[in-house]
N, C-alpha and C positions, 0 to 999 in steps of 0.2 A: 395726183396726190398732193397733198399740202405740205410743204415745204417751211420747217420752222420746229414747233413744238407741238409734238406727236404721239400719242400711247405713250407722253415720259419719256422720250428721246428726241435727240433733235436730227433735223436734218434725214426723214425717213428712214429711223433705226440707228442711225449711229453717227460718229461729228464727222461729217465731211470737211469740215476748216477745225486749225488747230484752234487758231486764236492765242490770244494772251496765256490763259490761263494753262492750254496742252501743254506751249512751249515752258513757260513758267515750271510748270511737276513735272516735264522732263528735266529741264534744269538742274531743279532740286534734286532729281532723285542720281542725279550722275555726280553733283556735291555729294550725297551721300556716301555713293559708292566709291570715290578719290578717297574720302576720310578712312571710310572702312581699311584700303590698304595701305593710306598712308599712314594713320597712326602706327600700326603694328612694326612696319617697315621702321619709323623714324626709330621705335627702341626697339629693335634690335638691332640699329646702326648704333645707337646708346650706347648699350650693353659693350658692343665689342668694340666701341671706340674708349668705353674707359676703363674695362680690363687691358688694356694695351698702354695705358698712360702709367702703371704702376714700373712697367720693368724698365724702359730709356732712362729715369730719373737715377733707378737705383744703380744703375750704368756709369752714369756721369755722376754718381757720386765717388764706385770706386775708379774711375779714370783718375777724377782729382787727386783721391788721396795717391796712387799711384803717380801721378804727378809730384806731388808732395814728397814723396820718399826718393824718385830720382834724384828732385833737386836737394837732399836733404835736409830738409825742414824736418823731420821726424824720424826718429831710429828703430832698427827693426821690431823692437819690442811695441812701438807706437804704433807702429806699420799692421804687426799680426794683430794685436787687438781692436783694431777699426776696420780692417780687414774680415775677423771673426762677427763682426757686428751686422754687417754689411751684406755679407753670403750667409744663404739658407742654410741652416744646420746637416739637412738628408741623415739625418740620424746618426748622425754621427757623434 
């Protein structure tokens, strides 16, 4: 048999060596497939890394003011109304 380029194939019916270009579109197609799950992956580590950045702040906001009224800097009346400002209402 002739060995080379054959009825449209190479190498009698099909590539016996990868060469450049096999290794090359494997390459590619395993970038592809890293992307495929690494985008999705990166936001939904997004997501619930910045619904979690809302609550620690509003934390250490009332720590301070609780700080504050310890050391009296502020009188109870100052206290509950930054207080009320501060905590979600819950229907109340």
């Amino acid at each position: 048999m002739m060995w080379g380029w054959h009825d449209g194939m190479w190498n009698d019916g099909h590539m016996a060596e990868w060469g450049s270009w096999g290794w090359g579109m494997m390459l590619f197609g395993l970038l592809w497939m890293a992307l495929l799950v690494a985008v999705p992956l990166g936001f939904i580590y997004w997501l619930g890394t910045r619904s979690q950045s809302n609550g620690p702040a509003e934390d250490s906001a009332l720590a301070v003011l609780q700080e504050r009224y310890a050391r009296g800097e502020i009188d109870d009346e100052e206290f509950d109304r930054r207080r009320a400002r501060l905590t979600p209402d819950d229907g109340r």
